[in-house]
C-alpha positions in Angstrom: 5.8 -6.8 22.9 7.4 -6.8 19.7 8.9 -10.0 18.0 11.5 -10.6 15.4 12.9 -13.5 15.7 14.7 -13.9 18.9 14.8 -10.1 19.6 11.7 -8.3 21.8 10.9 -5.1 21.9 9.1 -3.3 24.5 6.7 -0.6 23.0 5.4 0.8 26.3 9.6 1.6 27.1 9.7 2.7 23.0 6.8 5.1 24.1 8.3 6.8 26.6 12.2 6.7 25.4 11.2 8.4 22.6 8.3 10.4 23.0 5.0 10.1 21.3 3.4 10.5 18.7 5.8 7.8 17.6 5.5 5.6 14.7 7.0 2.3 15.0 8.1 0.9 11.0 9.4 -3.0 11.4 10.8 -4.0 7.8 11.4 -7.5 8.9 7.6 -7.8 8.6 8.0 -6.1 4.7 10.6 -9.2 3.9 8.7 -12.0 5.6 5.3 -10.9 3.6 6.9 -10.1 0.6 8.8 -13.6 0.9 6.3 -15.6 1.6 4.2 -14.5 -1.8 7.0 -15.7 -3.5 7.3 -18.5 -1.9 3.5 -19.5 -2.6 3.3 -18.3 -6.3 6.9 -20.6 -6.9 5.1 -23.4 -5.6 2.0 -22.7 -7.2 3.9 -22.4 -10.4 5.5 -25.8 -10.2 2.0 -27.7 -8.6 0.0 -27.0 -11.7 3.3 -26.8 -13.8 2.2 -23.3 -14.9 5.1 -21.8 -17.5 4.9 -18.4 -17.7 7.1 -16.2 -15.1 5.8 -14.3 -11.9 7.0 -10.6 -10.3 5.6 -8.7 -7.9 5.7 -4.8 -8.2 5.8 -2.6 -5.5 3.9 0.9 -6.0 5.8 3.7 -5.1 2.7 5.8 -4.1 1.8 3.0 -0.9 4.9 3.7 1.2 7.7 6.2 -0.1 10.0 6.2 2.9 13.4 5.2 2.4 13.0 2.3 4.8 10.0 0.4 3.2 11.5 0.3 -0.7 15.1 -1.0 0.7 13.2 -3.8 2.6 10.9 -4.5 -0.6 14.4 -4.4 -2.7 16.1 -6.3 -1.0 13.2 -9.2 -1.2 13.1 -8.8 -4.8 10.1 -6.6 -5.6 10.1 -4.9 -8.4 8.6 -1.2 -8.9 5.6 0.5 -10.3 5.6 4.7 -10.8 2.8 6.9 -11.1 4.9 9.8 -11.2 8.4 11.9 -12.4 8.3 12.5 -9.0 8.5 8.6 -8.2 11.3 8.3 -11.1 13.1 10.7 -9.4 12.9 8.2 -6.4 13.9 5.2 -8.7 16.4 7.3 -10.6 18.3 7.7 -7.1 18.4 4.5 -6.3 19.5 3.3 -9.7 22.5 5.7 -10.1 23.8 4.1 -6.6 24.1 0.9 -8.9 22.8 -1.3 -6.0 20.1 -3.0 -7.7 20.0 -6.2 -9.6 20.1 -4.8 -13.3 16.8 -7.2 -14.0 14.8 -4.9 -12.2 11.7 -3.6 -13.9 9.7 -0.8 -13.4 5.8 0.0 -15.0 5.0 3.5 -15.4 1.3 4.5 -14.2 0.1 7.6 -14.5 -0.6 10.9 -16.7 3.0 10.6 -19.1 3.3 14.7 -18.6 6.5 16.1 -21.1 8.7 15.5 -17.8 8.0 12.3 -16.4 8.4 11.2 -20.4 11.7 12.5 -20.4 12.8 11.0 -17.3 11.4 7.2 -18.9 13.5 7.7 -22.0 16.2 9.0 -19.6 16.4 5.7 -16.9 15.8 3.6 -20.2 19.2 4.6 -21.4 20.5 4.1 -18.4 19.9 0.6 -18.7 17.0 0.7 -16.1 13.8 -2.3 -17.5 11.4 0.7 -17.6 8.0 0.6 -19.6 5.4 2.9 -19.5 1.5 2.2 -19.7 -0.7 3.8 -21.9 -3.7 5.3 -19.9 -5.4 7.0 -22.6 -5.6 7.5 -26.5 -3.9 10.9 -25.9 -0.8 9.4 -24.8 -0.2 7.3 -27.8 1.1 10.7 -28.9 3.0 11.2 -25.8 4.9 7.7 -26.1 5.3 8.1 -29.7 9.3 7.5 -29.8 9.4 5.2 -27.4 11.5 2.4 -28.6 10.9 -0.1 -25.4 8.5 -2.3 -24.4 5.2 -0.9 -23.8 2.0 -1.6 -21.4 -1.9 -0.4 -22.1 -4.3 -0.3 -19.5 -7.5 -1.5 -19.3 -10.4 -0.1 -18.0 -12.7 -3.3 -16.9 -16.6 -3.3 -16.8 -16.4 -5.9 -13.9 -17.0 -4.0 -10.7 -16.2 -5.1 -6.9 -16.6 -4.5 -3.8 -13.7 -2.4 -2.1 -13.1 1.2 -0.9 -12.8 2.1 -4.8 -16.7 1.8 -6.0 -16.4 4.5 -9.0 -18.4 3.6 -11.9 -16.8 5.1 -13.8 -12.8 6.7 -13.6 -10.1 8.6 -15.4 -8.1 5.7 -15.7 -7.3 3.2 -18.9 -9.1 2.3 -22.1 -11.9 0.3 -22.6 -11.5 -3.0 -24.5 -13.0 -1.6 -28.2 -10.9 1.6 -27.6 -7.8 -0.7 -27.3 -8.8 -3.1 -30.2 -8.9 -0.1 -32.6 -5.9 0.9 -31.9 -4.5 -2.2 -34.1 -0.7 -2.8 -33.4 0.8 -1.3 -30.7 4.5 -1.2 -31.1 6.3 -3.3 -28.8 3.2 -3.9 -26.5 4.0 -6.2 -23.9 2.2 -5.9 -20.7 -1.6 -5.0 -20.5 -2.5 -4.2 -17.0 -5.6 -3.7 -14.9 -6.8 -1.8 -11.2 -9.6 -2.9 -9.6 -9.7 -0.6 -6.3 -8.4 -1.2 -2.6 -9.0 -3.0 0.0 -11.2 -6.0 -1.9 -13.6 -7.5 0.0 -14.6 -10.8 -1.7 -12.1 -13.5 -3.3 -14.4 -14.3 -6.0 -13.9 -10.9 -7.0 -10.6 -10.9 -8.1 -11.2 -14.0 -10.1 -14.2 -12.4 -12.2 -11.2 -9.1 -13.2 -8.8 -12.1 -14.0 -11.3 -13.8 -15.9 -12.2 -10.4 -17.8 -9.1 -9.5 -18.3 -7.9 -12.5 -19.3 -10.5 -12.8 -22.5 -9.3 -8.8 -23.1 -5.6 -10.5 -23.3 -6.5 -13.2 -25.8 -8.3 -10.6 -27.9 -5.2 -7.9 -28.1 -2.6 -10.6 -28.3 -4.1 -11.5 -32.0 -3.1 -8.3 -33.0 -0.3 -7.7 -30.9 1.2 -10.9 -30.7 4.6 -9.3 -28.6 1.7 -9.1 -25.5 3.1 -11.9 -23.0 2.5 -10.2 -19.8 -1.1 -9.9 -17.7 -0.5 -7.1 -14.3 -3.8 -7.6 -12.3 -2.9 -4.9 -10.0 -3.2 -4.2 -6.7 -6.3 -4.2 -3.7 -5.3 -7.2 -1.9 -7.2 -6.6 1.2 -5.6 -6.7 5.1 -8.1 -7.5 7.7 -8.5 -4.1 9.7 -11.5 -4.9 10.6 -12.3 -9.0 12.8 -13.7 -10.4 10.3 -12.3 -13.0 8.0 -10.6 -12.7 4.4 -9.3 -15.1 2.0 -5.6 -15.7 2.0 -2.8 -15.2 -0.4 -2.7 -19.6 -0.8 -6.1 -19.2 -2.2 -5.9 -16.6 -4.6 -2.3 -17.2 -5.8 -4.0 -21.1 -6.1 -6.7 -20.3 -8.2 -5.2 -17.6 -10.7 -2.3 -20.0 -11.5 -4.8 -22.8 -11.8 -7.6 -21.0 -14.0 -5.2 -19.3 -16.1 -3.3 -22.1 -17.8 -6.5 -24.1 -18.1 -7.7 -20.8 -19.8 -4.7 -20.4 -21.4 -4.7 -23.9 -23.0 -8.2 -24.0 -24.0 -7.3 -20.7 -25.8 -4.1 -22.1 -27.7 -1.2 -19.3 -26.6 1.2 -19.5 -24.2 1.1 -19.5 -20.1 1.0 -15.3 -19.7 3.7 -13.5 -17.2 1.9 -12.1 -13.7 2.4 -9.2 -11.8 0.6 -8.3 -9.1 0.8 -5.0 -7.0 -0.1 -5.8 -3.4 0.9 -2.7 -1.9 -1.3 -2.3 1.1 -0.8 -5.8 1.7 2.6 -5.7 2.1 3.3 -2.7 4.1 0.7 -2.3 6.4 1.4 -4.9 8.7 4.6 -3.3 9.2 4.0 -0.1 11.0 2.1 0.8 14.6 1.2 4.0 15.7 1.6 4.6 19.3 -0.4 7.5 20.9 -0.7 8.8 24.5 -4.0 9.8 26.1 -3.6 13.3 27.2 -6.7 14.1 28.3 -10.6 12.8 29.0 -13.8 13.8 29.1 -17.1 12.9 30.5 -20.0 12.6 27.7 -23.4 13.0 29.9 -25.4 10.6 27.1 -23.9 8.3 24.7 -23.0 4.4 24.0 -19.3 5.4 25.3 -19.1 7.1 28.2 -15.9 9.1 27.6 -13.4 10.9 25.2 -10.5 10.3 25.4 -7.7 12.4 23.9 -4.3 11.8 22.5 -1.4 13.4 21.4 -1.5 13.6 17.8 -4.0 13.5 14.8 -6.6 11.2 12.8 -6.9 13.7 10.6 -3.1 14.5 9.9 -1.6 11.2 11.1 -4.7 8.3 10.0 -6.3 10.7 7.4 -8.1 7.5 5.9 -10.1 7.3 9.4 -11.4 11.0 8.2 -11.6 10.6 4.4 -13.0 6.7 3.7 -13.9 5.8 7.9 -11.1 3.1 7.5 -11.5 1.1 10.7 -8.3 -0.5 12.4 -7.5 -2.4 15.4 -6.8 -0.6 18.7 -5.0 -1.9 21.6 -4.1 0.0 24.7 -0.1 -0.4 25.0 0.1 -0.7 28.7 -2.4 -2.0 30.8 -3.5 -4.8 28.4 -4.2 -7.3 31.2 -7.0 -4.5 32.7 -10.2 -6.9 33.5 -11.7 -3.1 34.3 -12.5 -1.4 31.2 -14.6 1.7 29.9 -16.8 2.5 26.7 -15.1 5.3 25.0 -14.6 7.3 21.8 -11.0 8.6 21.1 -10.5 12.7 19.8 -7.3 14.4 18.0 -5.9 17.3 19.8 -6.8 19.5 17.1 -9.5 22.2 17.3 -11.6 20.6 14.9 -14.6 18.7 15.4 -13.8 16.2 12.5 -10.4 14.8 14.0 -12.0 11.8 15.7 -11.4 7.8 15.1 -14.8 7.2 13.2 -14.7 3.1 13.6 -17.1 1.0 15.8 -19.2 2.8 18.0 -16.9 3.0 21.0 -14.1 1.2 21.9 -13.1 -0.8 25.2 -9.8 1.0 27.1 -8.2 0.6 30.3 -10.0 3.5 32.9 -7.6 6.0 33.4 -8.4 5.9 37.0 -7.3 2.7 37.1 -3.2 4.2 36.2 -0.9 5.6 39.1 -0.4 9.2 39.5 2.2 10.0 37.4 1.8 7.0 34.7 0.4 7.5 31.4 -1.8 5.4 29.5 -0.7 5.0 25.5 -2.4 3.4 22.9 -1.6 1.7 19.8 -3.2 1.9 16.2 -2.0 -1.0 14.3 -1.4 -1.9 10.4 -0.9 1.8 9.4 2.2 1.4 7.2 -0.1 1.9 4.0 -0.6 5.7 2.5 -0.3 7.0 6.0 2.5 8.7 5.6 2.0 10.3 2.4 -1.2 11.5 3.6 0.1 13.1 6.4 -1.0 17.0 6.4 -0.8 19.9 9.0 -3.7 20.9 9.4 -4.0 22.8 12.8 -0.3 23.5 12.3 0.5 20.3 13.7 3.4 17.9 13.8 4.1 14.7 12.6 4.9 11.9 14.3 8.7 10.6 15.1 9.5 7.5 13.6 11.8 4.7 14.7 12.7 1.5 12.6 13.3 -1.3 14.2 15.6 -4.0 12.9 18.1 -6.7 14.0 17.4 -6.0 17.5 18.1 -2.1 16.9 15.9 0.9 17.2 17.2 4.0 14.7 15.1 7.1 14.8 14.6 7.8 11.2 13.2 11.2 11.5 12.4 13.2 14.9 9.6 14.7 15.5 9.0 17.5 14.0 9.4 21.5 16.0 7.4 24.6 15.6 10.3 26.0 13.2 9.9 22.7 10.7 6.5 23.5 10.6 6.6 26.7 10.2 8.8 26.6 7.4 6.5 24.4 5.1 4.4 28.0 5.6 6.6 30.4 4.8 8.1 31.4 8.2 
């Protein structure tokens, strides 16, 4: 069961109404997340009586459906691009002339001639828009610009997360930035440290990097009055504990205006861009098991197969062995169960769930003739979606939204002929 306030939802009845592969999006769970880090960085703010200002940014490239960014709008979130493509999104919503006009969106990203265009563009549209410089070659790019501006930092600390490169494509490093001198209208320098972060302390080293970095470039650019410490706030997919958004939000108010104060400027802005954190939670993808099969020597002692794709649906399962919680949808209270491994149903040998070493499921001979047995794959609201492929010439999934004790199908599964067309047919 499903519960939003004093509505329930059913999602063994959602299952079979609708037909899986179904995803099931809940934006109430969007609001209460994004509310509640709000709600702890206000009173954060006024605990340590911390005077610079606080936003979070959304980024685009986490969740792009329609339903996910009108949930995070209408919390407040702000926006962060990577793309023209994303600006096209933002550009759509802005000409409806729904949002709040102190919305602000940072611009991430390779600044190609087009998505340039389309910043100066929204900008004269009256849309808070600044873009970030990722590399020396776009000082050239931005050149013209007459709005704020952002740099990027590339840090030397290093953490622990799904994002272990030593070395990436991405920002300047500190001495690069420095020799830059003035940077017209600079006023945000930001920072990425990868995804899914395992350890708290981590975050605080970055902050405490980036934070020296700051005080350096705001002696030449003395506009600088904003710190963006990115995104990778983790989401426990696998049992084990994580620290908590109290703690972090806690210590970086804390730290920074003792840091802050020792260094003689003023309290800096934060944004943070907790994507994953935000939207994960708020999507479940329910699967039925069409099929077993016996495996002669193993830890599990079946496969069991359902009706849709790791590789297209959960591609992170395939490409970084994400791990996430699985829970049979009916059956739950089964004291009987059996060690298995769970397959895609296409042809190749890759599309299989690559977390523990089996998992525990109801026996299918324990289900009546004619019932089926559905499991669900929770927390997949994160880059799911925009990963989805068709490999096998597969479908994807049909989502349903539930909110205010409605279910709306927001887009049917998809036929043959939808398919087909994305190939030419």
């Amino acid at each position: 069961m499903i519960h939003e306030g004093n509505y329930q939802y059913n999602v063994y009845d959602l299952a079979r109404k609708f037909g899986s592969s179904v995803e099931i999006f809940m934006p109430f769970i969007i609001e209460e997340r994004l509310s509640h880090i709000y709600k702890v960085a206000n009173f954060n703010i006024k605990r340590v009586g911390y005077k610079g200002k606080f936003t979070y940014h959304f980024p685009i490239k986490v969740n792009q459906n329609k339903e996910a960014m009108l949930a995070l709008l209408s919390e407040g979130a702000h926006l962060e691009a990577s793309s023209a493509n994303h600006l096209w999104i933002v550009k759509k919503l802005w000409m409806n002339e729904n949002f709040n006009s102190k919305l602000r969106v940072v611009c991430n990203g390779a600044k190609t001639p087009e998505y340039m265009n389309l910043i100066k563009e929204l900008k004269s549209l009256g849309l808070g828009i600044i873009p970030i410089i990722e590399s020396l070659e776009e000082m050239k790019n931005i050149k013209g610009f007459t709005g704020d501006t952002g740099i990027r930092i590339n840090l030397k600390t290093r953490v622990k997360s799904h994002w272990d490169k030593k070395i990436d494509q991405f920002g300047l490093n500190l001495d690069e930035i420095l020799s830059l001198g003035r940077i017209r209208n600079l006023k945000l320098l930001h920072y990425h440290l990868g995804t899914q972060i395992e350890v708290e302390n981590d975050i605080l080293k970055a902050l405490r990097e980036g934070f020296d970095a700051y005080v350096k470039i705001r002696e030449k650019n003395p506009s600088l009055d904003t710190l963006n410490i990115g995104g990778g706030f983790a989401i426990p997919h696998e049992k084990k504990k994580l620290y908590s958004v109290e703690s972090v939000l806690a210590r970086v108010f804390k730290n920074l205006k003792v840091w802050s104060e020792k260094a003689g400027i003023p309290h800096p802005n934060i944004i943070v861009e907790w994507g994953q954190y935000v939207t994960g939670p708020a999507q479940l993808s329910v699967y039925k098991i069409v099929a077993s099969k016996e495996i002669p020597k193993g830890v599990a002692k079946e496969w069991y197969l359902i009706d849709g794709s790791f590789m297209n649906d959960l591609l992170d399962t395939w490409s970084i062995h994400q791990k996430w919680h699985v829970v049979p949808v009916n059956h739950m209270d089964a004291k009987a169960r059996k060690r298995v491994w769970l397959a895609g149903i296409s042809c190749d040998s890759d599309d299989k769930y690559t977390g523990n070493d089996y998992l525990l499921l109801p026996r299918l001979e324990d289900f009546e003739e004619n019932e089926n047995a559905y499991l669900g794959v929770l927390d997949t609201g994160a880059y799911q979606d925009s990963f989805t492929s068709h490999h096998c010439f597969l479908s994807s999934p049909t989502k349903v939204v539930l909110q205010n004790g409605i279910v709306t199908v927001a887009r049917k599964r998809e036929s043959p002929e939808d398919v087909g067309k994305l190939f030419g047919w």
